[in-house]
C-alpha positions as CSV (number, residue, x, y, z in Angstrom):
1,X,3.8,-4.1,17.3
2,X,4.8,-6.2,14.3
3,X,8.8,-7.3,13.9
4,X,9.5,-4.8,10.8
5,X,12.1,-7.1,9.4
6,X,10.1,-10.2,9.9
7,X,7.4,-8.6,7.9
8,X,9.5,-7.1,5.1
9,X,11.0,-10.6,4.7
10,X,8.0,-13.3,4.6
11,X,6.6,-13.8,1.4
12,X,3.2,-15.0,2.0
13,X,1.5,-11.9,1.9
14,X,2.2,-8.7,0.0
15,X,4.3,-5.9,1.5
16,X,4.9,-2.1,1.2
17,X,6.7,0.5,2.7
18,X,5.6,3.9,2.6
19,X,8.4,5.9,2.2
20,X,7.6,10.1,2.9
21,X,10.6,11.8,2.0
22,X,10.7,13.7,-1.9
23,X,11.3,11.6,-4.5
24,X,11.5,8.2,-3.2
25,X,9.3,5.8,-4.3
26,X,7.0,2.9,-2.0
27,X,9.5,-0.4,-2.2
28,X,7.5,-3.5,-2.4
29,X,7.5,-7.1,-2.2
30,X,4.5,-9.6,-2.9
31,X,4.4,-13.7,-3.1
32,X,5.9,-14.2,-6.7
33,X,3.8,-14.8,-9.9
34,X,4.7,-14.6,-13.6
35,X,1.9,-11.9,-13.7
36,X,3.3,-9.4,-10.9
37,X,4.8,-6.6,-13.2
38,X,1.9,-6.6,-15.2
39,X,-0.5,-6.8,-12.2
40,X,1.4,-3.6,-10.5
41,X,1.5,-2.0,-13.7
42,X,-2.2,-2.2,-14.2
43,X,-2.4,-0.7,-18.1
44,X,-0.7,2.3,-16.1
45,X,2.0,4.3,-18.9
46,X,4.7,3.7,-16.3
47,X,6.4,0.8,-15.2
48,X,7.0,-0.6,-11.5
49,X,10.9,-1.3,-11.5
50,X,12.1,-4.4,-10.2
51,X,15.2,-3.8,-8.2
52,X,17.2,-7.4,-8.2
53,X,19.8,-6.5,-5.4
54,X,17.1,-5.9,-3.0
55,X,14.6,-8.5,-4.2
56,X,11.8,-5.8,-4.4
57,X,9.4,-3.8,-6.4
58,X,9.5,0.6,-6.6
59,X,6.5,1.8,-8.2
60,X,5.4,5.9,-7.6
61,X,3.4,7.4,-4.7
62,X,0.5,7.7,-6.5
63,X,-0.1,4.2,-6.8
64,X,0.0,3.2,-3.3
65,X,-4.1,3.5,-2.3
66,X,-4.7,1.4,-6.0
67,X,-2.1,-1.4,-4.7
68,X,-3.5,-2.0,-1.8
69,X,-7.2,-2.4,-2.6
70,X,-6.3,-4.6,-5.4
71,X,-3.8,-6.7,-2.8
72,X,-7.0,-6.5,-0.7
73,X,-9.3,-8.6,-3.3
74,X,-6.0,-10.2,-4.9
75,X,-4.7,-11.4,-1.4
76,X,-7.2,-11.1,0.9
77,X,-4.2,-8.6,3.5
78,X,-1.8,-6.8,2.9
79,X,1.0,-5.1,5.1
80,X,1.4,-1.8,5.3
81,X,5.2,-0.3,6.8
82,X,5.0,3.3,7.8
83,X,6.6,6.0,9.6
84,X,5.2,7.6,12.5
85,X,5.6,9.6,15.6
86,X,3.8,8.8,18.8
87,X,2.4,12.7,20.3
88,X,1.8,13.5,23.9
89,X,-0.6,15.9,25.1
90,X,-0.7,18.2,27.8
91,X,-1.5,21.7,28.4
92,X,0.6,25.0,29.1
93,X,-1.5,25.2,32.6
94,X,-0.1,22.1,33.8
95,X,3.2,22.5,32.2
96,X,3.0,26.2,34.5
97,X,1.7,24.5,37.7
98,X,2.4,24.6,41.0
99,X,1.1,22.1,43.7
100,X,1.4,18.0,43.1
101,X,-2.6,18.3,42.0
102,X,-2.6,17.3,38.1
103,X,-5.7,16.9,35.8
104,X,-3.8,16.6,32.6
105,X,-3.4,13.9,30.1
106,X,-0.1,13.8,31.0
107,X,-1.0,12.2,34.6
108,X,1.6,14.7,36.1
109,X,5.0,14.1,34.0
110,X,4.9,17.4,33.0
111,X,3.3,18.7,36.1
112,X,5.5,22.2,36.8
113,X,8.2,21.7,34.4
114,X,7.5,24.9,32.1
115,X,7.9,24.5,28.1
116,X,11.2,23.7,27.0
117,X,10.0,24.6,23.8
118,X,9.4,21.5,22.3
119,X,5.8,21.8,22.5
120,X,3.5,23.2,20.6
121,X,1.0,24.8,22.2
122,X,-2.3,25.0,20.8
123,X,-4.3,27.1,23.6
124,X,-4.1,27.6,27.1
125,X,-5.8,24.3,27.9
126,X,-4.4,22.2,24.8
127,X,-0.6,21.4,24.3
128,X,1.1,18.8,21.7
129,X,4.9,17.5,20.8
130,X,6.4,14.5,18.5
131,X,8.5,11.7,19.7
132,X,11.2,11.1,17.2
133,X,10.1,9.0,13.7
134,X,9.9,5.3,13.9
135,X,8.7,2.6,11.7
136,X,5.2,0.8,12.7
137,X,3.6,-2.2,10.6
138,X,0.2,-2.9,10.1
139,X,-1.8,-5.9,8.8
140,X,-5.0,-4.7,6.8
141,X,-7.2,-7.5,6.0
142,X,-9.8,-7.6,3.5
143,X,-13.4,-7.5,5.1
């Protein structure tokens, strides 16, 4: 996995960060040009707002799929920070077991242990829960 910081502060190759939460907007950063807001802006009626303090670009939700396809054929890759949570699968049968026998997903971690409700289970044969949220980067690169 990608250093976060190291990504967010290189300037070779355009940068955003997907922010989820209501009404926050995706912070940006992209090699500099004299053409940048107008690029982001894109004859849209808003504006992308250049925040000095943090040396980086907010522009709304909405625009996020349009800026990186055009950072695609601008730049040729763009990076992409995200939140996400890692799942693990198992199944209420295994999580009910008894015996050391497991043929679950899970390889036996959760082999007997019951629900401690933080699972969500889907069927009898099908279980899910969500690590905590963490931030991943990812390098797209045009094809």
């Amino acid at each position: 996995m990608a250093d976060i910081k190291y990504v967010w502060n290189q300037r070779a190759i355009p940068v955003v960060i997907r922010r989820t939460k209501k009404g926050e907007k995706h912070r940006l950063r992209m090699p500099f040009s004299a053409i940048n807001r107008d690029w982001l802006r894109n004859d849209r009626r808003d504006r992308p707002v250049w925040l000095s303090d943090g040396k980086y670009w907010e522009i709304p939700k909405a625009w996020f799929n349009d800026f990186v396809e055009r950072s695609l054929k601008r730049f040729g890759q763009v990076w992409i920070i995200q939140p996400y949570r890692e799942s693990e699968v198992c199944a209420p049968a295994c999580m009910k077991a008894q015996g050391h026998e497991c043929q679950c997903s899970c390889m036996g971690a959760n082999h007997g242990v019951e629900n401690d409700g933080s699972w969500f289970e889907v069927s009898e044969a099908f279980a899910v829960r969500w690590n905590r949220e963490e931030w991943a980067a990812r390098l797209l690169r045009a094809k």
